[in-house]
MIDOSE-1310 file (N, C-alpha, C; in nm, 2 decimals, decimal comma, always signed):
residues 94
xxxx	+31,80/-0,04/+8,46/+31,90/-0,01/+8,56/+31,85/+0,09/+8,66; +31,76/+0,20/+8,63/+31,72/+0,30/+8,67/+31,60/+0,21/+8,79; +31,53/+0,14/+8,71/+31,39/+0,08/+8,84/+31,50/-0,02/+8,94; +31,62/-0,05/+8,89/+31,69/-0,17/+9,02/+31,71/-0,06/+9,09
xxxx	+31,82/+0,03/+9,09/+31,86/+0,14/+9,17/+31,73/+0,20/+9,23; +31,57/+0,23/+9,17/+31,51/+0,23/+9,31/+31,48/+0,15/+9,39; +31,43/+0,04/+9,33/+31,41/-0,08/+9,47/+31,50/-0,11/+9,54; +31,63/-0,07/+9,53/+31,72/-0,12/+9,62/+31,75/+0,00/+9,69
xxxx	+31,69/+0,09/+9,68/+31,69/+0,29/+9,75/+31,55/+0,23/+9,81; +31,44/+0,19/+9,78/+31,33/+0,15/+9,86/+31,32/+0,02/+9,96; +31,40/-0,04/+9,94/+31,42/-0,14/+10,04/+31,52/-0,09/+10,16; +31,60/-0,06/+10,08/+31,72/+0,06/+10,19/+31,63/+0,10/+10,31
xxxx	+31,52/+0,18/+10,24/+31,44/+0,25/+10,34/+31,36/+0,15/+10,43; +31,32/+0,08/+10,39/+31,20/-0,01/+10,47/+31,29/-0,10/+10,53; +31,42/-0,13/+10,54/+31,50/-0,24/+10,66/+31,52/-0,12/+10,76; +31,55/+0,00/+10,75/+31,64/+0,15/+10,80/+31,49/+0,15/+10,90
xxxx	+31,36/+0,16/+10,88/+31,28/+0,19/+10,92/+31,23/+0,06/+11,04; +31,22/-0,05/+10,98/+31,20/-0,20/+11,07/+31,34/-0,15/+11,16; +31,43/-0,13/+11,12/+31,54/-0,12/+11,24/+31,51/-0,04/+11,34; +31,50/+0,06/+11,31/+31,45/+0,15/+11,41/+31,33/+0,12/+11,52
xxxx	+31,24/+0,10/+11,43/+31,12/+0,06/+11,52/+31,16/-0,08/+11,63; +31,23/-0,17/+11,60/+31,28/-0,29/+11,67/+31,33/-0,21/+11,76; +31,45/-0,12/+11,74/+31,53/-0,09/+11,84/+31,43/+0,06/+11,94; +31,36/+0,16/+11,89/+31,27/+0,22/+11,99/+31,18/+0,13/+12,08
xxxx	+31,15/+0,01/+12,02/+31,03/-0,08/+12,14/+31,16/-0,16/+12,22; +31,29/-0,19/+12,17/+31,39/-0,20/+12,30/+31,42/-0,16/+12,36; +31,38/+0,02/+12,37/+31,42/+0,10/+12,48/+31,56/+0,22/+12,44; +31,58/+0,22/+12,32/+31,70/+0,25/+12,26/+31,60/+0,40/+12,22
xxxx	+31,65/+0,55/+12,26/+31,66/+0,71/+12,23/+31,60/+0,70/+12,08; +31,52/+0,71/+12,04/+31,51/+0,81/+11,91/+31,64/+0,83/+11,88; +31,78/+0,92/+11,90/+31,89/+0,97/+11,82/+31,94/+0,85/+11,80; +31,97/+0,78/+11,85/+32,07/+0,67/+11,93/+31,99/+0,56/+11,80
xxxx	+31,90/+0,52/+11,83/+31,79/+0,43/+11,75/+31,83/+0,46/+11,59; +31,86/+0,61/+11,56/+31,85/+0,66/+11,43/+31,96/+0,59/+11,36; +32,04/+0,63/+11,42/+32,20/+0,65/+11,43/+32,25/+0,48/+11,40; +32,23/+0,39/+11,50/+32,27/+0,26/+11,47/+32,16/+0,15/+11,38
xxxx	+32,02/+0,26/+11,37/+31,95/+0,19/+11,22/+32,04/+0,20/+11,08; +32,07/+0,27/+11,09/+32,16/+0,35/+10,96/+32,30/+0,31/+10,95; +32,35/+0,25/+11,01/+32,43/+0,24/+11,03/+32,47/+0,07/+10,98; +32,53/-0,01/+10,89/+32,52/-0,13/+10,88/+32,62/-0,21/+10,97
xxxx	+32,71/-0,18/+11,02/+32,81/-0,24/+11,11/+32,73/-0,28/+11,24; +32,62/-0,24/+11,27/+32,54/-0,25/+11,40/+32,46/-0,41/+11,34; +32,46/-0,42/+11,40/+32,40/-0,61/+11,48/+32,29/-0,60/+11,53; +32,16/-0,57/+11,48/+32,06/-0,50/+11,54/+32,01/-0,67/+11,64
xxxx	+32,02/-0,72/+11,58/+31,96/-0,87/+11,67/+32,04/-0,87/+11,75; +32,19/-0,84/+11,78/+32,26/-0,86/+11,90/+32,24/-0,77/+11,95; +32,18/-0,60/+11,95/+32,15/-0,55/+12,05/+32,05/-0,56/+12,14; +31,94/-0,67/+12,04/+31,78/-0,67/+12,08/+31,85/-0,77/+12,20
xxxx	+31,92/-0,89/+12,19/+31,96/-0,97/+12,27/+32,00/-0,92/+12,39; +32,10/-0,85/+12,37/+32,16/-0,77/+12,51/+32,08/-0,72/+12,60; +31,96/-0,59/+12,53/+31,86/-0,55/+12,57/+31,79/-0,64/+12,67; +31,73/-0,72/+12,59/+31,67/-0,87/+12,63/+31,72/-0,93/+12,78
xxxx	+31,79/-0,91/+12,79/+31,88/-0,99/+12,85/+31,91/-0,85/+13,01; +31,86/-0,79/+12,96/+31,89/-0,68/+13,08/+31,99/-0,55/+13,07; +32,05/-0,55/+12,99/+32,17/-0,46/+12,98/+32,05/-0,33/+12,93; +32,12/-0,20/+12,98/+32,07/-0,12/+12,93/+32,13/-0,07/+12,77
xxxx	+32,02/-0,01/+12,67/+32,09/+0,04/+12,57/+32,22/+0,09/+12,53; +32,20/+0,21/+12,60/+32,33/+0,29/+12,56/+32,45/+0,18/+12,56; +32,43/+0,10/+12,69/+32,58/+0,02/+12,71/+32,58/-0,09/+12,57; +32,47/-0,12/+12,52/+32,47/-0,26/+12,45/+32,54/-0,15/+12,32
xxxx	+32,51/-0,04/+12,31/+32,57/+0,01/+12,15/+32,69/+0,01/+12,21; +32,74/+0,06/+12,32/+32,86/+0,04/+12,34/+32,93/-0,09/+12,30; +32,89/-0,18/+12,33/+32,96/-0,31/+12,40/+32,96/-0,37/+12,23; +32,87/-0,30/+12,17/+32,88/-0,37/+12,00/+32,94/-0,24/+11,92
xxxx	+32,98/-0,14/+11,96/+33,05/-0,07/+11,85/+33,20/-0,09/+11,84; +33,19/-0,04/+11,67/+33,33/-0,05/+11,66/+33,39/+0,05/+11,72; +33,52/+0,04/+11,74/+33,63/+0,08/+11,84/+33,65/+0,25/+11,76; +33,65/+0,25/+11,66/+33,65/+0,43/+11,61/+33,53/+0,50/+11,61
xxxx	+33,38/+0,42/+11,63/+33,30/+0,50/+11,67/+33,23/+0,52/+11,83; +33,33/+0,45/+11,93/+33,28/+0,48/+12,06/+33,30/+0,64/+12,13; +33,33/+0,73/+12,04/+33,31/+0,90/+12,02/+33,21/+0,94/+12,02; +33,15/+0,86/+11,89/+32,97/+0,89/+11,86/+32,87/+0,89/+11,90
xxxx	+32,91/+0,71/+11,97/+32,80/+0,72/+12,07/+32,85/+0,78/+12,22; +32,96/+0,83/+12,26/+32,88/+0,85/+12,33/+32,80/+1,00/+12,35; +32,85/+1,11/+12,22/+32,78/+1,21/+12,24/+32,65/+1,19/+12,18; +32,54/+1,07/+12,15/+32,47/+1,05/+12,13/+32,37/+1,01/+12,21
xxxx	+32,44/+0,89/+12,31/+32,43/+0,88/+12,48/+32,40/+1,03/+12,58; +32,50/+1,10/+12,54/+32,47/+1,25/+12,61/+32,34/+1,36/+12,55; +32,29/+1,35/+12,42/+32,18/+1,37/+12,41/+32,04/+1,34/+12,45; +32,09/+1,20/+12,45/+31,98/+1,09/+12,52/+31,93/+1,10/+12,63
xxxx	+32,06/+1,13/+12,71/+32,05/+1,18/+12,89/+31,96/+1,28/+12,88; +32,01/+1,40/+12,78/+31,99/+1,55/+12,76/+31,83/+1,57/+12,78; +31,78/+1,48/+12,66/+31,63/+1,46/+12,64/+31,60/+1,39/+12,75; +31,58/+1,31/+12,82/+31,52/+1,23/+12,93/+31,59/+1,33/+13,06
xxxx	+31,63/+1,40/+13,12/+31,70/+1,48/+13,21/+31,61/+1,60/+13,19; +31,60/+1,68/+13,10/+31,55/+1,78/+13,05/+31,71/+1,90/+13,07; +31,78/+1,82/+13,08/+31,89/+1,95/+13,10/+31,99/+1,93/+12,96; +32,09/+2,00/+12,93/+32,18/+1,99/+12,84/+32,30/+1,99/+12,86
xxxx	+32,35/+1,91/+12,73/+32,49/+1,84/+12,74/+32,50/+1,77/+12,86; +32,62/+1,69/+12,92/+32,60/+1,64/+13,04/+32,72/+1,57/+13,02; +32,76/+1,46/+13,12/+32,85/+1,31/+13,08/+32,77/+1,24/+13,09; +32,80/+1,15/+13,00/+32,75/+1,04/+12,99/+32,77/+0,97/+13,14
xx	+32,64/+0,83/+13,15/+32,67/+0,80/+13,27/+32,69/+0,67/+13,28; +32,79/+0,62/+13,18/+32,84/+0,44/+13,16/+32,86/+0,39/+13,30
């Protein structure tokens, strides 16, 4: 029981980590990236798509989150800015 419960805590890790990396070579923030790897409601192939397709990140997490976490992102979006701006806090700029 003990060796299932890790493989399934070690695989956890290694899809968490492929997600992420997919979504940083998309163009998606390190926090932002973290945040919707981790996250299993996120559609990582439908963000790669959107991406793909032109939409900028931030909007594509938007456009796929659920409706009680569009809070999150967007103070996660305003970090993002934060880091690429070099300034702090900010509005987001949907």
């Amino acid at each position: 029981m003990f060796k299932r419960g890790l493989d399934a805590s070690r695989n956890r890790g290694r899809t968490v980590a492929w997600r992420i990396d997919r979504l940083r070579d998309a163009g998606f923030c390190a926090g932002l990236a973290d945040s919707l790897a981790r996250d299993r409601r996120y559609d990582v192939h439908a963000l790669l798509v959107l991406t793909d397709r032109g939409c900028p990140a931030e909007l594509a997490a938007r456009i796929l989150s659920p409706l009680e976490d569009e809070y999150v992102l967007v103070k996660s979006h305003a970090a993002c800015s934060a880091s690429l701006n070099g300034s702090v806090g900010g509005a987001p700029g949907f």
